[in-house]
N, C-alpha and C positions, 0 to 999 in steps of 0.2 A: 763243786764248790766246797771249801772247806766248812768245818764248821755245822754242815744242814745236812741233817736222816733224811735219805729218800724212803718213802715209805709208800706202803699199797693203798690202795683204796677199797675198801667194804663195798659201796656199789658195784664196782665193775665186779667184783668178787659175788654179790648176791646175786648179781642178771643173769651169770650162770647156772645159778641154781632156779632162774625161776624161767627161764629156755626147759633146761631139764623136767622141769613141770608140766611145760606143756605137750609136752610128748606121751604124755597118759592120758588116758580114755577120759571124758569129761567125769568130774565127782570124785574121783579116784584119787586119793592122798598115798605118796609116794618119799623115797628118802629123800628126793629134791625137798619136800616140804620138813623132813625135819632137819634139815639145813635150813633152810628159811624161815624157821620157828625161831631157833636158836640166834640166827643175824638179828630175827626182828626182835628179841630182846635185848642185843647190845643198841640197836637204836632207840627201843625204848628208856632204855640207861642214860644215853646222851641226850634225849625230848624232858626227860625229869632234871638235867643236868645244865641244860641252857641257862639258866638265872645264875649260877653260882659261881663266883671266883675261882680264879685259878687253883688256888691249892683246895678248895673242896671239892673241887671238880675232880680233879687227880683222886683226891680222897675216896670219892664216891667211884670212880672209875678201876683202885685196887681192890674198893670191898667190893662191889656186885659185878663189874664185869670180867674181871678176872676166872670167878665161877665158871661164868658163861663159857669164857675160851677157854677154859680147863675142858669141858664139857663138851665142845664142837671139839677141840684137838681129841679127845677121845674117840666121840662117833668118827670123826675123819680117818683116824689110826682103823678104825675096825674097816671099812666103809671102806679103803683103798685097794687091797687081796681082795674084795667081792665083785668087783665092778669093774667091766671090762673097760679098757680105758679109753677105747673107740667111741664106748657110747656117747650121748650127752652129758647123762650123771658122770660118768667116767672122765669126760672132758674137763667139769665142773671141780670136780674132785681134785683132778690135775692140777688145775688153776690154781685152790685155794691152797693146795700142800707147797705149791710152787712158790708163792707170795707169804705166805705163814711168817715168815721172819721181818716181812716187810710190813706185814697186818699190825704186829701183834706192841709195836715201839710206844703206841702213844697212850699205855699204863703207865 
C-alpha cells in the first residue's frame, strides 16, 4: 500500500526475550532480562503517555524513549559477537537486530 510504514511489533520482539528467560535456572537474572528491563521501559514511556495528544505524545516519545533505544541498540550491538545464535538468547537477539529498522519508525 502506498502511503503506510510497515513496522515491527515490541511484543512479539519482547516474547523473545522473555522464552530466553525461561531457560535459566529458577531466580537466576540473565541478559534476556536486561533486554526486558529496557523493553519494559519503552512501555513504561507509552502507559505515562496514553492521556496525551498527538504531538506530545511524539514529544515525549523523542525525549525519553529515544534514550532507551540508544541504549538497547547498544547492549544489542555488544550482545550479538557473544551469543551463539542457536541459542534462545541468540534467537532473541536475531529477531530484534532483524526488525530494528521496522521497531524503531514510530519516534
Amino acid at each position: 500500500c502506498e502511503g503506510v510504514t510497515r513496522l515491527g511489533c515490541w511484543a512479539h520482539a519482547r516474547r523473545r526475550f522473555v522464552d530466553a528467560s525461561k531457560v535459566l535456572p529458577a531466580g537466576k537474572h540473565g541478559r534476556a532480562h536486561e533486554a526486558l528491563a529496557l523493553i519494559g521501559k519503552l512501555y513504561a514511556i507509552e502507559r505515562d503517555a496514553r492521556e496525551l495528544n498527538d504531538a506530545e505524545r511524539l514529544a515525549q516519545r523523542q525525549s525519553r524513549s529515544r534514550a532507551v533505544l540508544d541504549e538497547l541498540r547498544r547492549w544489542l550491538d555488544q550482545m550479538l559477537p557473544t551469543v551463539p545464535p542457536t541459542s534462545v538468547l541468540g534467537g532473541a537477539l536475531g529477531y530484534l537486530h532483524r526488525q530494528w529498522p521496522r521497531l524503531i519508525p514510530y519516534l
